[in-house]
C-alpha positions as CSV (number, residue, x, y, z in Angstrom):
1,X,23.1,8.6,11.0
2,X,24.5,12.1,11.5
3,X,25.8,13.8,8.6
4,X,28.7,16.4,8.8
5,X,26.8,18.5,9.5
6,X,26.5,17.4,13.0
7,X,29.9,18.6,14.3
8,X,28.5,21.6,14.5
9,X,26.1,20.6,17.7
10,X,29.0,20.0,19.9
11,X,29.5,24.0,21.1
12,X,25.9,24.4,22.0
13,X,25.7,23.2,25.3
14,X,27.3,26.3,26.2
15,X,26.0,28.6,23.6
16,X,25.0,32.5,24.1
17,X,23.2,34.9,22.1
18,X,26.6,36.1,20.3
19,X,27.3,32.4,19.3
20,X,25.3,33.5,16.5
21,X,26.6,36.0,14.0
22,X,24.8,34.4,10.9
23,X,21.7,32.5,10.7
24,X,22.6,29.3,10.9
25,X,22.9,26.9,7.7
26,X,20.6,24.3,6.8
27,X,21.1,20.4,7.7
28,X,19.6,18.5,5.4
29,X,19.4,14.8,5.0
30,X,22.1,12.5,3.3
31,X,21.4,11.6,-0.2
32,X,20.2,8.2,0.7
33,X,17.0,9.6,1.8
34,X,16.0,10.6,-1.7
35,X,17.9,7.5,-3.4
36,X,15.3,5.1,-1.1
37,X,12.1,7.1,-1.9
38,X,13.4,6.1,-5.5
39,X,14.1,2.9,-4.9
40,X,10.4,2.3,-3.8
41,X,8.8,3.9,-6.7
42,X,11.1,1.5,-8.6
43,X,9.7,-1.7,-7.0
44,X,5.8,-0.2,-6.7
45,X,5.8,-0.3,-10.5
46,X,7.9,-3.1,-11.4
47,X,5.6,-5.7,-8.9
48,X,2.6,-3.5,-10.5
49,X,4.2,-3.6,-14.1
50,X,4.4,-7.9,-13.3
51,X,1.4,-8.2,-12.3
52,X,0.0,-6.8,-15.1
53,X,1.8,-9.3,-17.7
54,X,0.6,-12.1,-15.8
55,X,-2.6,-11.1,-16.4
56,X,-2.3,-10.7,-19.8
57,X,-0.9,-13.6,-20.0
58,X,-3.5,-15.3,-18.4
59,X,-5.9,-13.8,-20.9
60,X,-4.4,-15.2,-24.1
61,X,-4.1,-18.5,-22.4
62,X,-7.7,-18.6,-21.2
63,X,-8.7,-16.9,-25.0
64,X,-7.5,-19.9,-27.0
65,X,-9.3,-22.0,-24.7
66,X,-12.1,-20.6,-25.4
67,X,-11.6,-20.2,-28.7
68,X,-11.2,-23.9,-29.0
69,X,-14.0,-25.1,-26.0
70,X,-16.4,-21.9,-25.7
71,X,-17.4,-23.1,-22.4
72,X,-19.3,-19.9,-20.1
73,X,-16.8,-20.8,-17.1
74,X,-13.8,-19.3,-19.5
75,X,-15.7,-16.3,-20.9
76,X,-16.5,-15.2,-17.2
77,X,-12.9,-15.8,-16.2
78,X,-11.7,-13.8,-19.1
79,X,-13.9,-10.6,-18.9
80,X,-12.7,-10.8,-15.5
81,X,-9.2,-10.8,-16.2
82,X,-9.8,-7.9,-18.5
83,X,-11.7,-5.7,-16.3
84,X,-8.5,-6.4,-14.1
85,X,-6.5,-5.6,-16.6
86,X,-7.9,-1.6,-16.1
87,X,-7.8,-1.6,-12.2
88,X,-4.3,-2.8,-11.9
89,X,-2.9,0.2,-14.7
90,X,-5.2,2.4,-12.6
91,X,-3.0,1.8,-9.6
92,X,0.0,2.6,-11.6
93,X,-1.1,5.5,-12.3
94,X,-2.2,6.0,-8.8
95,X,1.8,4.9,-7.5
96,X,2.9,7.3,-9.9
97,X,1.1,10.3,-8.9
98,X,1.4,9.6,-5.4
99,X,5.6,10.1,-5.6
100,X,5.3,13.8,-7.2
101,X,6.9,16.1,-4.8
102,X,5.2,18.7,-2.8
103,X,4.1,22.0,-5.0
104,X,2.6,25.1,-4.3
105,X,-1.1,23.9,-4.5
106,X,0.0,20.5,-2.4
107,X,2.2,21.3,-0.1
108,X,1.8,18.0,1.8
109,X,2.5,16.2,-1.2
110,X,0.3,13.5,-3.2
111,X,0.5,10.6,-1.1
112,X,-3.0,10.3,-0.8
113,X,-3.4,9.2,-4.6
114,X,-2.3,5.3,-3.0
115,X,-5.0,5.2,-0.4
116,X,-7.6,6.8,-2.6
117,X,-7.1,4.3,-5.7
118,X,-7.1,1.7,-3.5
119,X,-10.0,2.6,-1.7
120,X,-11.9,2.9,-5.1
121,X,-10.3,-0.4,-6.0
122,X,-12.1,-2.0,-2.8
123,X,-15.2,-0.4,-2.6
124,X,-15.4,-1.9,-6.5
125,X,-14.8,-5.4,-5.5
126,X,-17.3,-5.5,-2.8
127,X,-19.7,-3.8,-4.8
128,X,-18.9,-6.6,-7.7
129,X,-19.4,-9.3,-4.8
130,X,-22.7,-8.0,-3.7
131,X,-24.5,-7.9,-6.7
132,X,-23.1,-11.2,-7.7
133,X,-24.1,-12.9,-4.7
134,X,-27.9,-11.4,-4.5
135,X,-28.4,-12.4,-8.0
136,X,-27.1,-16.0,-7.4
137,X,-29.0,-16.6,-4.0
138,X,-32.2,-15.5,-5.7
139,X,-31.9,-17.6,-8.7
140,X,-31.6,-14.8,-11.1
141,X,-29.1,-16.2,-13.3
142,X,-30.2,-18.8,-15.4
143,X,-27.6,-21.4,-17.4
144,X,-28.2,-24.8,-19.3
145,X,-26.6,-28.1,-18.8
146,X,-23.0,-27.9,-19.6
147,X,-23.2,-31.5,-21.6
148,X,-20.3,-33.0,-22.6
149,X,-17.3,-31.2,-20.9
150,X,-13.4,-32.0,-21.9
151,X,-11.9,-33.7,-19.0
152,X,-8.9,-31.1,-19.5
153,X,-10.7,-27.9,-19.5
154,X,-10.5,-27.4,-15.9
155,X,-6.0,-27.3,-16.2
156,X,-6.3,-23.7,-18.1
157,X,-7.9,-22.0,-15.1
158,X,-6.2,-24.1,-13.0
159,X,-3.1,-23.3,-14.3
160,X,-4.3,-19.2,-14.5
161,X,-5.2,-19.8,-10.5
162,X,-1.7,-20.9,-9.8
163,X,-0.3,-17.8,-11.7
164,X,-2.5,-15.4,-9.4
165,X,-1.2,-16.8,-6.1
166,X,2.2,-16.3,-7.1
167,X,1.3,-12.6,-8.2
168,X,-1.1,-12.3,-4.8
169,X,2.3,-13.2,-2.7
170,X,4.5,-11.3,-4.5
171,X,2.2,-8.0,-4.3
172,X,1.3,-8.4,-0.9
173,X,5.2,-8.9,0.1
174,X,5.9,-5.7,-1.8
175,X,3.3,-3.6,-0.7
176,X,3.2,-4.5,2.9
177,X,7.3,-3.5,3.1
178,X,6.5,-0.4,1.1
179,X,3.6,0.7,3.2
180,X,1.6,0.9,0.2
181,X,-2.4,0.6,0.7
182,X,-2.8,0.8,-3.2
183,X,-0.7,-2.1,-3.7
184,X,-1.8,-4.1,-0.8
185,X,-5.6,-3.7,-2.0
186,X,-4.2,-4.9,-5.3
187,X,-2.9,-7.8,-3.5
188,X,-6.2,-8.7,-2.4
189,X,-7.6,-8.2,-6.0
190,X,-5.3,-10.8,-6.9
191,X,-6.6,-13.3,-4.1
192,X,-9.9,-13.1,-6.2
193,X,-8.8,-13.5,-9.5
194,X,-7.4,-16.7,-7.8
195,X,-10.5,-17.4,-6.3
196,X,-12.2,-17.0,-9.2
197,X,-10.2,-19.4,-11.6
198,X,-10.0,-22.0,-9.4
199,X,-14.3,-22.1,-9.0
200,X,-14.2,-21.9,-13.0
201,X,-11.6,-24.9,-12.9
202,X,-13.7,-27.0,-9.9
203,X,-16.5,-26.3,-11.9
204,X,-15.4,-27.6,-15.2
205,X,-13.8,-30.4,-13.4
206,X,-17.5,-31.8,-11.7
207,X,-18.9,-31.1,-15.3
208,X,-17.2,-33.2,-16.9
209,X,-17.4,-35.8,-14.1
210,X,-20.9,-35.7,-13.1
211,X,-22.7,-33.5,-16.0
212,X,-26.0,-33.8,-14.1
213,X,-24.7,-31.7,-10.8
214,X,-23.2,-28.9,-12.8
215,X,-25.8,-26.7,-12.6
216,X,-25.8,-26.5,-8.7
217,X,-21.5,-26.6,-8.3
218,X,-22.1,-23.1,-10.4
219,X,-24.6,-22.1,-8.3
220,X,-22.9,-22.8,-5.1
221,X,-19.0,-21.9,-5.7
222,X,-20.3,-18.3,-7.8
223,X,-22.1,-17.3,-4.4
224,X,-19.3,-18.2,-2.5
225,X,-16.9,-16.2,-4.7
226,X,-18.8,-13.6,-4.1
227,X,-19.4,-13.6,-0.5
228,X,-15.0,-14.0,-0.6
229,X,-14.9,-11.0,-3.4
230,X,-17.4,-8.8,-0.8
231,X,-15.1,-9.5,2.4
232,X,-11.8,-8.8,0.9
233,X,-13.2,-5.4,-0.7
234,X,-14.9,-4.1,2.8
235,X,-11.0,-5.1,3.9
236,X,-9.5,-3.2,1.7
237,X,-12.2,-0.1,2.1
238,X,-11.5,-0.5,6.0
239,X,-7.7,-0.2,5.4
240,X,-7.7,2.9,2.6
241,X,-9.7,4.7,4.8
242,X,-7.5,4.4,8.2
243,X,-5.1,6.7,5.8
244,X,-7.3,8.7,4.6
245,X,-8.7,9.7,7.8
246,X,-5.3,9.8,9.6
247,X,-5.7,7.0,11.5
248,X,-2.5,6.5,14.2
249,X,0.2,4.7,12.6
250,X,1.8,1.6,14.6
251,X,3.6,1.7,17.6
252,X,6.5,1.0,15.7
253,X,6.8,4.1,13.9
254,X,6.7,6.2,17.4
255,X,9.3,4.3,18.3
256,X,11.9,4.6,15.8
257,X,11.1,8.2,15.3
258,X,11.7,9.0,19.0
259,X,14.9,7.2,19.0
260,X,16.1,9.0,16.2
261,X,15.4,12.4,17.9
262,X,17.2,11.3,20.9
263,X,20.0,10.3,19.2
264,X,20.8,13.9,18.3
265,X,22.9,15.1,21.0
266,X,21.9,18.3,22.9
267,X,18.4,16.8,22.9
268,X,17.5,15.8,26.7
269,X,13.5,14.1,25.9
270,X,10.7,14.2,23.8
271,X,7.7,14.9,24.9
272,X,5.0,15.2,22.8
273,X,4.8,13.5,19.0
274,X,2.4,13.3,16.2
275,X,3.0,11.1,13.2
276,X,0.6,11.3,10.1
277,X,1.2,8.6,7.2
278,X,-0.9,8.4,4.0
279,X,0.6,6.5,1.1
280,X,4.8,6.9,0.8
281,X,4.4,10.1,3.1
282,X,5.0,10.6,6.6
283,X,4.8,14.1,8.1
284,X,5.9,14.4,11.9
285,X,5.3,16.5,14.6
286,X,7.3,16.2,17.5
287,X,8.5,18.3,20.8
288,X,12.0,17.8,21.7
289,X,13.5,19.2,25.1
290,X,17.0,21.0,25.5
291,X,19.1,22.6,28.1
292,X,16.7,25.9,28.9
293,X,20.0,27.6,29.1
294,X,20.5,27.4,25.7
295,X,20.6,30.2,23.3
296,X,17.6,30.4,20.3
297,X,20.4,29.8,17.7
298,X,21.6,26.8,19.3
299,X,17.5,25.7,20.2
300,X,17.4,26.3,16.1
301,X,19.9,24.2,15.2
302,X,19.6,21.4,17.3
303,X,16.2,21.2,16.1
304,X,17.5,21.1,12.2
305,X,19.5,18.1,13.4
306,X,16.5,16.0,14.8
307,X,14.7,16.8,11.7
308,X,17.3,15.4,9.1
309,X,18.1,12.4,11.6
310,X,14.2,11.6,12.1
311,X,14.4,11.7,7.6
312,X,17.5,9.4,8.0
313,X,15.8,7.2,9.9
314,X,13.0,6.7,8.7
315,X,13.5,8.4,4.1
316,X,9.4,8.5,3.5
317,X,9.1,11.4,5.8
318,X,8.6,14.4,3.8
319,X,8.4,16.8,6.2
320,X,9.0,17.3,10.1
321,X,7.8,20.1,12.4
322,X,10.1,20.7,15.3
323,X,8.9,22.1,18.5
324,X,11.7,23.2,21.2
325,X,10.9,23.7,24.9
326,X,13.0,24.0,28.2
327,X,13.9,20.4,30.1
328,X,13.3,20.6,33.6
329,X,14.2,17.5,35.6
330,X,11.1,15.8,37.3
331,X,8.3,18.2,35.5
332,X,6.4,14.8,33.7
């Protein structure tokens, strides 16, 4: 994954101090590196920008059913979908903001916009499941016989359930190639919207089959909704904050970093590396070992080399600090 660029590494391993009668020029990363950051703000916002129609559409559909029924089951469901509605454009705001380059006031960039929405995004569902569930398990909601229910009442939320698995799947693909904690607690979000139209469609369903056990099927699937809607937000909390408190990344990303540094020739080990990821940044720190014979100008540009190759690698690092020391056979 060396550019051009790296033709110039091939006279260092016997390099002096008058190698260097310039200081040397910048190697930067290949265009790619830039075009896939792109790309991933592309497909954050169009799986956001999808999921958002879906919901919609699941709104108008569950509206006219309403409309026409006026059943409490649908009303829940579509204030529901609604408040949704607000969360998901929230993350796209929160994508959005997270892809602005580095500036002088945030010179690590604005990655952490992802893992903060999303942590606000989770500690909201598990606070939404929470007071739901203590208000169902002490009896403080009250509701009256649902009487005579249309047998096909249950198909709209059934149908609307159906509509949020696909979007669940689809987000959660998207957001767990991407890396993106927003996205992934979005997925979740989507789980209970599922969740939550199929207990509307059960519901309906034993109403109109047995009107005399609706009551209790409320009861019983709205605490269980909850107690789902209160585990997937401490989930998402638990995963939002791993970024936001720079939790160690997988073992996977030490690995492909280090063999990108290696790679680079003139570079005979790393020893030591560091690796901090919140949202679509990465920022590395790494020690790389070279001939101690070596001049500081050829230490120098070695080191630009493993920085652009590390970028190649692996485009969603924004920045990487390169640390050179002498190799010495045997001293690990």
């Amino acid at each position: 994954m060396l550019n051009s660029d790296a033709a110039t590494v091939a006279p260092l391993s016997g390099a002096s101090e008058r190698d260097s009668a310039q200081f040397p020029a910048p190697v930067r990363p290949g265009e790619e590196v830039a075009a896939a950051r792109r790309t991933r703000l592309a497909d954050l916002q169009r799986t956001a920008w999808t999921g958002i129609g879906l919901r919609i559409a699941v709104i108008v559909g569950e509206s006219l059913a309403l409309w026409w029924w006026r059943y409490a089951a649908l009303l829940t469901d579509v204030l529901a979908s609604a408040l949704d509605v607000l969360s998901s454009l929230a993350i796209v705001v929160a994508i959005r903001a997270a892809s602005r380059p580095p500036d002088a006031e945030h010179p690590f960039g604005h990655g952490r916009y992802e893992p903060l929405a999303g942590l606000q995004l989770g500690v909201l569902i598990a606070a939404a499941g929470g007071w739901l569930l203590i208000r169902f398990l002490f009896g403080l909601v009250e509701s009256e016989a649902a009487g005579v229910v249309s047998p096909w009442a249950w198909s709209v939320p059934a149908a609307a359930a159906v509509l949020m698995v696909v979007a669940a799947r689809q987000v959660s693909r998207i957001g767990t190639r991407e890396r993106s904690s927003a996205l992934t607690a979005e997925a979740q979000h989507y789980w209970v919207d599922a969740a939550t139209s199929l207990i509307a469609a059960v519901g309906l369903a034993v109403a109109a089959g047995l009107p005399e056990m609706g009551h209790h099927v409320d009861l019983s699937s709205a605490a269980l909704l909850a107690a789902i809607m209160i585990l997937l937000g401490l989930q998402a909390i638990r995963e939002n904050l791993h970024q936001l408190l720079d939790r160690v990344p997988e073992d996977e990303r030490f690995d492909r970093v280090r063999a990108a540094a290696l790679r680079v020739p003139g570079v005979r080990g790393v020893e030591k590396l560091r690796i901090q990821q919140a949202g679509p940044d990465a920022h590395v720190d790494i020690d790389i070992e070279v001939d101690p014979e070596l001049s500081v100008a050829a230490g120098h540009v070695i080191a630009q080399h493993v920085r652009a190759e590390i970028q190649a690698e692996w485009p969603f690092v924004l920045e990487v600090v390169v640390h050179v020391e002498p190799y010495y056979a045997g001293d690990h």
